[in-house]
C-alpha positions in Angstrom: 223.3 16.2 230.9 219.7 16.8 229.9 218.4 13.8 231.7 220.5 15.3 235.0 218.7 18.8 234.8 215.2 17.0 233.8 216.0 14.7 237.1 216.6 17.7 239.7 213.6 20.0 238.0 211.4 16.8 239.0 213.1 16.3 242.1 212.9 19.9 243.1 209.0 20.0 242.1 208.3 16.6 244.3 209.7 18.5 247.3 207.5 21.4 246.5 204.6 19.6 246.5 205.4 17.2 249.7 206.3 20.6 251.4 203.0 22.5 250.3 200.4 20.3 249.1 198.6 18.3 252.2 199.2 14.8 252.5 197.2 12.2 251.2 195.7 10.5 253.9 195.1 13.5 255.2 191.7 13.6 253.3 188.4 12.1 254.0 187.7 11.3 250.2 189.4 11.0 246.8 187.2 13.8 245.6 188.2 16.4 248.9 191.9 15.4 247.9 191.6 16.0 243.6 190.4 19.6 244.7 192.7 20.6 247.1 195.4 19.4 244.6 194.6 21.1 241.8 193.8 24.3 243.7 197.6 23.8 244.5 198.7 23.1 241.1 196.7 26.3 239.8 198.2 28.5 242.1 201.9 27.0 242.1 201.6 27.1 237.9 199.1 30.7 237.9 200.1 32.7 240.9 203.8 32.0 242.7 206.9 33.2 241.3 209.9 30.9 240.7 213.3 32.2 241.3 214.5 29.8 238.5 212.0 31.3 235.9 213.8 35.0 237.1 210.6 35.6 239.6 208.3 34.9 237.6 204.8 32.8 237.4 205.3 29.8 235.1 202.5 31.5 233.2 204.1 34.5 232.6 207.3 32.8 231.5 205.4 31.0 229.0 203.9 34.2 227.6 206.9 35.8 227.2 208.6 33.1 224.9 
């Protein structure tokens, strides 16, 4: 069962990112593309909410365990 919920978290994240983050050869250079991406993964991890975390930033989750 925990390998089931550990599959759709990671499954649900890959869409995420294939629905926000650019694609890859959409970028001139690696460099252009390991900005943009953690920009992404600062502001998916910093600044949105997830309904799964009851609206909150993973951040703020974390600070509240």
């Amino acid at each position: 069962l925990q390998t089931r919920t550990q599959n759709d978290a990671l499954e649900r994240f890959n869409r995420k990112f294939r629905d926000e983050c650019p694609n890859m050869k959409w970028f001139r250079f690696r460099g252009e593309a390991k900005v943009v991406v953690e920009a992404w993964r600062k502001h998916f991890n910093e600044v949105r909410s997830h309904s799964h975390l009851g609206y909150l930033t993973p951040a703020e989750f974390a600070a509240n365990l």
